[in-house]
N, C-alpha and C positions, 0 to 999 in steps of 0.2 A: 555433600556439597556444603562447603562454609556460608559462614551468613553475609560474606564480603562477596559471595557470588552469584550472579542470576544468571538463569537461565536467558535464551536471545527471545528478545521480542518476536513474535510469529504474526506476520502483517499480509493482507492479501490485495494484490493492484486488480483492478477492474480493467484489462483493456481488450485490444481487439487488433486481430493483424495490422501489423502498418503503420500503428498510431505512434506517432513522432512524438508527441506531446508525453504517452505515456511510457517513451524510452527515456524520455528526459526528466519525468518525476523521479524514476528509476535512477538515472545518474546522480539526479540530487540528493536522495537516500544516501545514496552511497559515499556522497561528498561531505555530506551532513552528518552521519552516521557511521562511517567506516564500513567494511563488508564483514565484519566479525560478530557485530551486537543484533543482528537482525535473522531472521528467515523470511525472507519472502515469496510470495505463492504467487505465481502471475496467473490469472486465471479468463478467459476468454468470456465476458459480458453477453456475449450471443449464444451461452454454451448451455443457460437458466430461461428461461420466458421470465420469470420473476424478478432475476437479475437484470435482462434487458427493458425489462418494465419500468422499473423504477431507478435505471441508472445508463441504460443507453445512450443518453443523451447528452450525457455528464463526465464522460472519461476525460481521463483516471482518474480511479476514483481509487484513492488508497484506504482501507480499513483495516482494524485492530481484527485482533481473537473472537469479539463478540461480534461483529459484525459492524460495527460503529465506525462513521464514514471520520478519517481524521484528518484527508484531505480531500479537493475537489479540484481539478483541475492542473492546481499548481499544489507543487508540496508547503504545507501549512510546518515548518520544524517547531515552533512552539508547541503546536498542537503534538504533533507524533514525539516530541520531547517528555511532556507531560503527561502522554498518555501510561 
């Protein structure tokens, strides 16, 4: 791989059936972002007790590689820009 090229960002959505809000974080990635520069992992919030513990309440919840929340709710683009 040359050094003009990165690998895609790997981001994981926090949501849970149904949730309208977190198809439309979704859209916004995708409109912010393109569908090429990213991977993301939709992962169901109810699926962890740990996960539903500390972010149930809060979907979508978009986070990085390390687990680091980069949005909450609404997509944050400076944030996931920057990250």
């Amino acid at each position: 791989m040359s050094e003009n090229q990165r690998l895609p960002a790997r981001w994981r959505l926090l949501t849970r059936p149904g949730c309208k809000l977190c198809s439309e974080l979704a859209e916004s990635l995708e409109e912010a972002f393109g569908v090429e520069g990213y991977v993301l992992e939709w992962i169901n919030v109810d699926s962890q007790d740990d996960l539903r513990e500390r972010w149930g309440l809060v979907i979508p919840v978009l986070l990085d590689e390390s687990n680091r929340p980069l949005s909450i709710a609404r997509l944050d683009v400076r944030a996931v820009a920057t990250a």
